[in-house]
N, C-alpha and C positions, 0 to 999 in steps of 0.2 A: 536620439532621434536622427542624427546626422548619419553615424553608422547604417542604421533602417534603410535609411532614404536613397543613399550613396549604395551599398553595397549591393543589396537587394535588387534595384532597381526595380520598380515595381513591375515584374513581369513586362515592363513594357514591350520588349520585346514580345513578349507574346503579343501581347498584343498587338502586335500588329500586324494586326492580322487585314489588313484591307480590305477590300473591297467584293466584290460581290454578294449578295445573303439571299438564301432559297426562299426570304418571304415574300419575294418579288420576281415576277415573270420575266423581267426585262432582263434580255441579253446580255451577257460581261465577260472580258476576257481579262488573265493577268494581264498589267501594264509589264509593258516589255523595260521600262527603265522609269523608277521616283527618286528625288530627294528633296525631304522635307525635314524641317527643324521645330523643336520644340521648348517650350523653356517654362520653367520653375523657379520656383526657392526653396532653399536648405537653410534654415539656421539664418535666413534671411542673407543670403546669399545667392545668388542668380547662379541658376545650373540651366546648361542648354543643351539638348538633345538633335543629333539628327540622324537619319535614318534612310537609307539606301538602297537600291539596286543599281546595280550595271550591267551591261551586258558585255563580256570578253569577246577578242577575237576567237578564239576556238570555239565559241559555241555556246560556252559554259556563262553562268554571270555571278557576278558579286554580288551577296547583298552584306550593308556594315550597318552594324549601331555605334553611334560614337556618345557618351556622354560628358561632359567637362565642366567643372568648376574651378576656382584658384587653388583648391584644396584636393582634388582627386578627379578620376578620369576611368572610364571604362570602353575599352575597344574590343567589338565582338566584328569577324569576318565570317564569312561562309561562302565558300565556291559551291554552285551546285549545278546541277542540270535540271533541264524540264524537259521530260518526255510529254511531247505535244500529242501525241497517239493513245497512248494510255491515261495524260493525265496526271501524271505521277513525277512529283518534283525529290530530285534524288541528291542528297548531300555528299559531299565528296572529299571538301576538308574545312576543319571549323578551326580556328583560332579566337582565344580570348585572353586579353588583360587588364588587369587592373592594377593602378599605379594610387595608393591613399595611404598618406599616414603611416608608414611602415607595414601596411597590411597587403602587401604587393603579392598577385599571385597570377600564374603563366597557366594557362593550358592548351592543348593540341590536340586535336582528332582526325585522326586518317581512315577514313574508311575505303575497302578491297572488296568489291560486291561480290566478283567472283568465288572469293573464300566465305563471303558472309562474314565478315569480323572487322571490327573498326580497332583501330590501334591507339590507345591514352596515353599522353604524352604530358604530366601535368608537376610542373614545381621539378623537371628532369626523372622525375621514375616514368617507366614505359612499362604498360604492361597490352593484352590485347583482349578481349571477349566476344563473344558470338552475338551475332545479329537478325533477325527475322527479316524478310522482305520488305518494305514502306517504312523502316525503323529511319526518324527524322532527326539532325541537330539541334541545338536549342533555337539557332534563327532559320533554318528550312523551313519549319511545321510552319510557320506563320504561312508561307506561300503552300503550301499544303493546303491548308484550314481554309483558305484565300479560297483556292480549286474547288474543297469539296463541300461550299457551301452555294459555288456559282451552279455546281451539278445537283442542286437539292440534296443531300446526304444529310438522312436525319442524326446518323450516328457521329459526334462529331468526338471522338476517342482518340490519340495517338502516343505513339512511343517515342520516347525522348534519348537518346546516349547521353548520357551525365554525369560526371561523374564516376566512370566505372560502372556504372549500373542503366538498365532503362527504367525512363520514371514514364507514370501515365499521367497525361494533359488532358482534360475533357470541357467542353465550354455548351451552351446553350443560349440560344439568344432570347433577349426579355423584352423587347417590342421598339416604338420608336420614340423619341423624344428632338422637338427645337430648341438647338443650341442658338446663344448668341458668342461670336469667335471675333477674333482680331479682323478678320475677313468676311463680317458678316452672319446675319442670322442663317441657319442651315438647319433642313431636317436632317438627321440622324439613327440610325440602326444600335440600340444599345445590346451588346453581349456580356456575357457572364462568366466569369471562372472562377470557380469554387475547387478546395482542395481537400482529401479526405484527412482528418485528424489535425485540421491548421484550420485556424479564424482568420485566416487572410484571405479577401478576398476583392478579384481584381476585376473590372468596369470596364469597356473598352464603347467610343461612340465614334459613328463610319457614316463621313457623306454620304447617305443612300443616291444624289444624284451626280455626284462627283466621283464617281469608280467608287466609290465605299471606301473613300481615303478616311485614315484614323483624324480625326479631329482633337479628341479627350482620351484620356487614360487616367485613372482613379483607383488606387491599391487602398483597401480600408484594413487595418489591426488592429489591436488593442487599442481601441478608441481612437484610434486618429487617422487621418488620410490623406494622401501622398499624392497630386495631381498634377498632369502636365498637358498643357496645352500648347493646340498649332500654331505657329506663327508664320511659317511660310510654307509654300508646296508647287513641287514641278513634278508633274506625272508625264511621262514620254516626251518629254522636254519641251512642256509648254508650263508657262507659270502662271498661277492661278491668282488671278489678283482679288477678287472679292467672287464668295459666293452668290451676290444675289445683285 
């Protein structure tokens, strides 16, 4: 279970997918800068999660996941840009690692839109493959998915660099539900992601009146499920002290 929990991470990242959702007429923009923290247990052990963007001087912004416990650690970066005209949030270079148990493993991705081809740089072998147009990192797509659910887009599909390969991501949203959080009771936007040929499947729930900030995330498998919840949140650098 510990491996599951730790390695895996329950898509969280996907998930997080914030804010905005087409079930609602109300106006939303990406937040120009968050970071909020999340926390769990493993093996009954506290794991704390948090979760970022920033905005750089060039233009460009970071977003990290960081997750930690006394036993293992996972660090995801992403420089990216957002083209405010089109829409279109463009990954630039991803970095990921993981420090657990002797299971330590590095990766790197550079991608050259010009050529169309992102460069894998992972455990020191390099190799490069070709890319299509909107093709996203594993933590771009979230702010992607963010975009094209504030623009109504019923198709919510996209392509991942992974690995050496592109994988497809697709979610659908399942309606609303009232949470009660560290921060009070909150209505909430529950979404869904489902994988072809895997029983994993992963829950994500979004302030509907707080930018659609992730509240909950819930990976269900082989009978069990892996859940983490909010505990704090600063969206464009104001802290949210209780919902209600």
């Amino acid at each position: 279970m510990l491996k599951k929990y730790v390695l895996k991470k329950p898509a969280l990242l996907l998930v997080l997918f914030f804010t905005g959702f087409s079930l609602f007429s109300r106006a939303a923009e990406l937040p120009e800068s968050f970071s909020n923290e999340y926390t769990s247990t493993a093996l009954g052990f506290k794991v704390t999660v948090t979760h970022s963007l920033t905005p750089l001087d060039d233009g460009t912004y970071q977003m990290r996941f960081f997750a930690r416990s006394w036993f293992a650690s996972i660090d995801e970066t992403s420089r990216l840009r957002i083209d405010k005209e089109t829409q279109q949030v463009i990954p630039l270079h991803y970095k990921y690692k993981r420090r657990v148990m002797g299971r330590d493993r590095d990766a790197e991705l550079t991608f050259d839109w010009d050529k169309k081809t992102v460069t894998n740089n992972v455990q020191n072998t390099t190799w490069k493959m070709d890319i299509a147009q909107r093709v996203q990192d594993k933590l771009s797509y979230q702010l992607q998915l963010q975009q094209d659910l504030i623009n109504n887009r019923k198709e919510l599909v996209y392509q991942i660099a992974d690995g050496g390969r592109l994988k497809k991501y697709g979610f659908e949203i399942v309606g609303e539900e009232s949470l009660e959080t560290p921060l009070g009771k909150v209505t909430t936007v529950k979404v869904k992601r489902s994988r072809e040929n895997d029983d994993r499947v992963t829950y994500a729930w979004l302030a509907k009146d707080w930018d659609y900030l992730l509240v909950r995330l819930q990976q269900e498998e082989d009978g069990d499920a892996y859940t983490i919840y909010l505990g704090e949140a600063k969206v464009n650098g104001k802290q949210i002290k209780r919902f209600n």
